[in-house]
N, C-alpha and C positions, 0 to 999 in steps of 0.2 A: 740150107743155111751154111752162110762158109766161116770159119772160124780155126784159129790156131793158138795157142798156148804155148808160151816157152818157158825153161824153165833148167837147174845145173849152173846160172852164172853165182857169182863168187869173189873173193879175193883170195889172190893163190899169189908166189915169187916168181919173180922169174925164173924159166926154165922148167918149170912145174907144166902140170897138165889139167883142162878140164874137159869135159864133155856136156854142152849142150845140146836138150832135148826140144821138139815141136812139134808138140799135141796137137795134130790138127782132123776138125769132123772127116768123116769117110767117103764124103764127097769131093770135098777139098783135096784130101790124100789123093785119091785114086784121077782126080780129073785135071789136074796143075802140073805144070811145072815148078818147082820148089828153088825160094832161095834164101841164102843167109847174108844179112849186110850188118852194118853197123855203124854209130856214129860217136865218136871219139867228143870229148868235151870243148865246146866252140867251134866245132868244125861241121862239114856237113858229111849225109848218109853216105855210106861207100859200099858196094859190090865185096863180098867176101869171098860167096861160092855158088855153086849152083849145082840142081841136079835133073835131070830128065825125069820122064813118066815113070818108067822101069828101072831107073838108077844106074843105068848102064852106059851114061855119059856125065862127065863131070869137070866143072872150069871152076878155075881159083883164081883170086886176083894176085898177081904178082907177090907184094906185100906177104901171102898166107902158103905161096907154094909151097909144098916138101913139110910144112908142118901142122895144116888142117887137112882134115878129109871127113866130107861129107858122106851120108847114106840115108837111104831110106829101108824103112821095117814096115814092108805091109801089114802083117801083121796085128803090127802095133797102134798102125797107121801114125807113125812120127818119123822125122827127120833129125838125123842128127848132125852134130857138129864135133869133129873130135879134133880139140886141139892142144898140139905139143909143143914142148919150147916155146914157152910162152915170154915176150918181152914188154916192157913197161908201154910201148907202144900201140901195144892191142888192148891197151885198156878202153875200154866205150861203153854203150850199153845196145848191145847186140838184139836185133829183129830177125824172126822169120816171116819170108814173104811168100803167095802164090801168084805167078804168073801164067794170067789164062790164055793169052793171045800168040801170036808168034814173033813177038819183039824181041827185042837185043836183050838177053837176060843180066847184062850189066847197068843196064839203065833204071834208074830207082823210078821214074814214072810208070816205065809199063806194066810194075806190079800191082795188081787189084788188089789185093787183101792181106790184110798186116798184123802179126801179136801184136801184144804191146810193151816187148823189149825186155832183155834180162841184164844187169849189169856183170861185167868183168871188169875187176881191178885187178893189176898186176903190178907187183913194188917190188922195187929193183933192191 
Protein backbone atom coordinates (compact mmCIF):
# COMPACT_ATOMS: atom_id res chain seq x y z
CA UNK A 1 0.00 0.00 0.00
CA UNK A 2 1.67 3.22 -1.15
CA UNK A 3 0.70 6.37 0.79
CA UNK A 4 2.20 9.81 2.02
CA UNK A 5 1.13 12.32 4.46
CA UNK A 6 2.40 15.83 4.59
CA UNK A 7 2.34 18.00 7.10
CA UNK A 8 4.52 21.75 8.89
CA UNK A 9 2.69 24.06 6.22
CA UNK A 10 1.53 27.46 7.74
CA UNK A 11 1.58 31.06 7.48
CA UNK A 12 4.79 32.58 8.19
CA UNK A 13 6.28 36.54 6.68
CA UNK A 14 8.38 36.74 4.48
CA UNK A 15 11.76 35.83 4.92
CA UNK A 16 10.79 33.57 7.79
CA UNK A 17 11.26 29.74 7.51
CA UNK A 18 9.43 26.55 7.41
CA UNK A 19 10.05 22.93 7.27
CA UNK A 20 7.79 20.54 5.68
CA UNK A 21 7.51 16.87 6.52
CA UNK A 22 6.22 13.60 4.21
CA UNK A 23 5.10 10.70 6.12
CA UNK A 24 5.20 8.29 3.59
CA UNK A 25 4.61 3.95 4.28
CA UNK A 26 8.00 1.99 4.24
CA UNK A 27 7.48 0.78 0.89
CA UNK A 28 6.89 4.02 -0.70
CA UNK A 29 9.98 5.45 1.29
CA UNK A 30 12.49 2.86 0.65
CA UNK A 31 11.37 2.03 -3.29
CA UNK A 32 10.62 5.76 -4.99
CA UNK A 33 12.07 8.44 -6.04
CA UNK A 34 10.60 11.31 -4.08
CA UNK A 35 9.32 14.79 -4.86
CA UNK A 36 8.07 18.16 -3.66
CA UNK A 37 5.78 20.36 -6.18
CA UNK A 38 3.34 22.80 -5.51
CA UNK A 39 0.47 24.76 -6.86
CA UNK A 40 0.15 28.56 -6.22
CA UNK A 41 -3.63 29.83 -6.37
CA UNK A 42 -5.14 29.71 -10.18
CA UNK A 43 -2.14 28.39 -11.51
CA UNK A 44 -1.01 24.94 -12.30
CA UNK A 45 1.22 22.17 -10.31
CA UNK A 46 5.00 23.01 -10.58
CA UNK A 47 8.35 20.95 -9.75
CA UNK A 48 10.01 22.26 -6.55
CA UNK A 49 12.51 19.58 -5.82
CA UNK A 50 13.52 16.32 -5.95
CA UNK A 51 15.39 13.62 -4.42
CA UNK A 52 16.93 10.12 -5.40
CA UNK A 53 16.60 6.56 -3.57
CA UNK A 54 19.54 7.32 -1.05
CA UNK A 55 19.24 11.24 -1.06
CA UNK A 56 22.52 11.57 -2.43
CA UNK A 57 21.11 13.44 -5.58
CA UNK A 58 19.14 16.40 -5.42
CA UNK A 59 17.33 19.14 -8.22
CA UNK A 60 15.50 22.26 -7.53
CA UNK A 61 13.60 24.26 -9.63
CA UNK A 62 15.03 27.51 -10.44
CA UNK A 63 12.51 29.64 -8.51
CA UNK A 64 13.60 27.50 -5.07
CA UNK A 65 17.55 27.30 -5.59
CA UNK A 66 19.85 28.35 -2.65
CA UNK A 67 16.74 28.64 -0.39
CA UNK A 68 15.06 25.01 -0.15
CA UNK A 69 16.72 21.79 0.54
CA UNK A 70 15.30 18.62 0.34
CA UNK A 71 16.24 15.09 2.50
CA UNK A 72 15.33 12.12 3.23
CA UNK A 73 15.30 10.17 7.07
CA UNK A 74 15.20 6.59 6.58
CA UNK A 75 14.80 6.31 9.56
CA UNK A 76 11.67 8.11 9.86
CA UNK A 77 10.81 7.07 6.55
CA UNK A 78 9.91 11.02 5.53
CA UNK A 79 11.04 13.47 3.40
CA UNK A 80 11.50 16.82 4.00
CA UNK A 81 11.37 20.25 2.82
CA UNK A 82 13.43 22.79 4.41
CA UNK A 83 12.58 26.20 3.39
CA UNK A 84 14.33 29.66 4.01
CA UNK A 85 13.66 33.16 2.82
CA UNK A 86 10.49 32.67 2.21
CA UNK A 87 8.56 35.23 -0.30
CA UNK A 88 4.90 35.92 -0.97
CA UNK A 89 5.42 33.98 -4.08
CA UNK A 90 5.87 30.45 -2.59
CA UNK A 91 2.70 30.79 -1.32
CA UNK A 92 0.63 27.42 -2.71
CA UNK A 93 -0.50 24.45 -1.24
CA UNK A 94 2.43 22.26 -1.43
CA UNK A 95 2.37 18.02 -2.50
CA UNK A 96 4.63 15.29 -1.96
CA UNK A 97 4.89 12.94 -4.67
CA UNK A 98 6.53 9.40 -5.53
CA UNK A 99 7.98 8.77 -8.65
CA UNK A 100 8.41 5.01 -9.54
CA UNK A 101 9.54 4.86 -13.15
CA UNK A 102 12.52 6.39 -14.72
CA UNK A 103 10.86 9.76 -16.15
CA UNK A 104 11.80 13.26 -16.00
CA UNK A 105 11.44 13.95 -12.23
CA UNK A 106 10.14 17.45 -13.23
CA UNK A 107 7.10 16.36 -14.92
CA UNK A 108 4.01 16.31 -12.78
CA UNK A 109 2.51 13.23 -14.87
CA UNK A 110 5.14 10.73 -14.20
CA UNK A 111 4.39 10.95 -10.55
CA UNK A 112 2.27 7.71 -9.29
CA UNK A 113 1.29 8.72 -6.00
CA UNK A 114 0.41 11.91 -4.24
CA UNK A 115 -0.40 13.47 -0.33
CA UNK A 116 -2.95 15.40 -0.25
CA UNK A 117 -1.10 18.83 -0.01
CA UNK A 118 -0.15 21.24 2.97
CA UNK A 119 -0.90 24.82 2.54
CA UNK A 120 1.96 27.71 2.78
CA UNK A 121 0.97 31.22 3.02
CA UNK A 122 3.56 33.87 3.06
CA UNK A 123 2.56 37.73 3.66
CA UNK A 124 4.58 40.19 2.74
Amino acid sequence: QEWMVESGGGLVQAGGSLRLSCLASAHTFNSYRMGWFRQPPGKEREFVAHINWIGGVTYYADSVKGRFTISRDKSKNTVYLQMNTLKPEDTAVYYCAALVGLGDYETVSNYDYWGQGTQVTVSS
